[in-house]
C-alpha positions as a Markdown table, in Angstrom:
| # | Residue | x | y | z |
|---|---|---|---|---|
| 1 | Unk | 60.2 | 152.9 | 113.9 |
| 2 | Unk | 60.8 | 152.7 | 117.3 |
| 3 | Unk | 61.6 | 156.8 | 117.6 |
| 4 | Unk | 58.1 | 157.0 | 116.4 |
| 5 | Unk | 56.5 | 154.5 | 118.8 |
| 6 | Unk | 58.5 | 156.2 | 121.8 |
| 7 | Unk | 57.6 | 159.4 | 120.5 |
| 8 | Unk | 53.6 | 158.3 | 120.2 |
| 9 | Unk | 53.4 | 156.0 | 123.6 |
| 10 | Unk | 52.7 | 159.0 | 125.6 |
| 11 | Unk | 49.3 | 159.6 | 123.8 |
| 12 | Unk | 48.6 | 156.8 | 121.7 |
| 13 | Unk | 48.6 | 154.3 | 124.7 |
| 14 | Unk | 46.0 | 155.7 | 126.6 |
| 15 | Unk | 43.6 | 155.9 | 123.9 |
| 16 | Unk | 44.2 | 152.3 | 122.2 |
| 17 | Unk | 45.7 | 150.1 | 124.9 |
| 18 | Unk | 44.5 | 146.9 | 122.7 |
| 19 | Unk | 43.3 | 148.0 | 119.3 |
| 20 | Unk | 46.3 | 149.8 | 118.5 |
| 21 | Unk | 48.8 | 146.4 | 118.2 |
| 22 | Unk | 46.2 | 144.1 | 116.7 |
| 23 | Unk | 44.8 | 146.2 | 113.9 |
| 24 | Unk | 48.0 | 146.9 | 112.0 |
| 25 | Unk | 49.4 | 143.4 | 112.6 |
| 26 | Unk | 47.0 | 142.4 | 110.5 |
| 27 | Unk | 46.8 | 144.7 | 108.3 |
| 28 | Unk | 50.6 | 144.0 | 107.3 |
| 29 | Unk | 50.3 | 140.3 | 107.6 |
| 30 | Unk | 47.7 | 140.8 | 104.6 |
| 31 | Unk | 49.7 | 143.2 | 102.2 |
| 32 | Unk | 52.5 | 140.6 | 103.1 |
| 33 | Unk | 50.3 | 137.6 | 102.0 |
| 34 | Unk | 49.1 | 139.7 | 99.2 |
| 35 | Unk | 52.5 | 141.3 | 98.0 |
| 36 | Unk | 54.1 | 137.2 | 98.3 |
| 37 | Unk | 50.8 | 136.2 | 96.0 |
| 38 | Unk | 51.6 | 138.7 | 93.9 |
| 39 | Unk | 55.5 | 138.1 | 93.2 |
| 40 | Unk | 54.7 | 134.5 | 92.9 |
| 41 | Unk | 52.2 | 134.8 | 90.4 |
| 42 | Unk | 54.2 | 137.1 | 88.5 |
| 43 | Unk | 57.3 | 135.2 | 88.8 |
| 44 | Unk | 55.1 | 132.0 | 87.7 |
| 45 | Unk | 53.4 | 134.0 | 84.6 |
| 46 | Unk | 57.3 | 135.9 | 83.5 |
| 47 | Unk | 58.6 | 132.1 | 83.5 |
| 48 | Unk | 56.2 | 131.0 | 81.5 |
| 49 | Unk | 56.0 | 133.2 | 79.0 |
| 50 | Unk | 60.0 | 132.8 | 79.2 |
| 51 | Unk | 59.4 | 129.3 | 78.3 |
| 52 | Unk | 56.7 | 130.0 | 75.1 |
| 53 | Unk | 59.1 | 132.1 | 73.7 |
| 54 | Unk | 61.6 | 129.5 | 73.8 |
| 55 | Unk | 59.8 | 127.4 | 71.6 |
């Protein structure tokens, strides 16, 4: 990542001094958020069906 972003500053900076580091710090605190939801939820639903089959 940072060969790119030293590779990039010379014409990406110019054009997007502030949009460029907000957007996709978002963008990957959100498919974080949404990739944590979704192991936990299937953690949650794998255990529980570990636990039906138990019994």
């Amino acid at each position: 990542m940072d060969g790119r972003g030293s590779d990039d500053k010379g014409t990406l900076a110019p054009i997007y001094p502030s949009e460029a580091p907000s957007l996709p710090d978002t963008g990957r605190r959100w498919v974080a958020l949404f990739l944590l939801v979704v192991f936990i939820s299937g953690f949650v639903v794998s255990s529980a069906l570990w636990i039906v089959g138990l019994f």
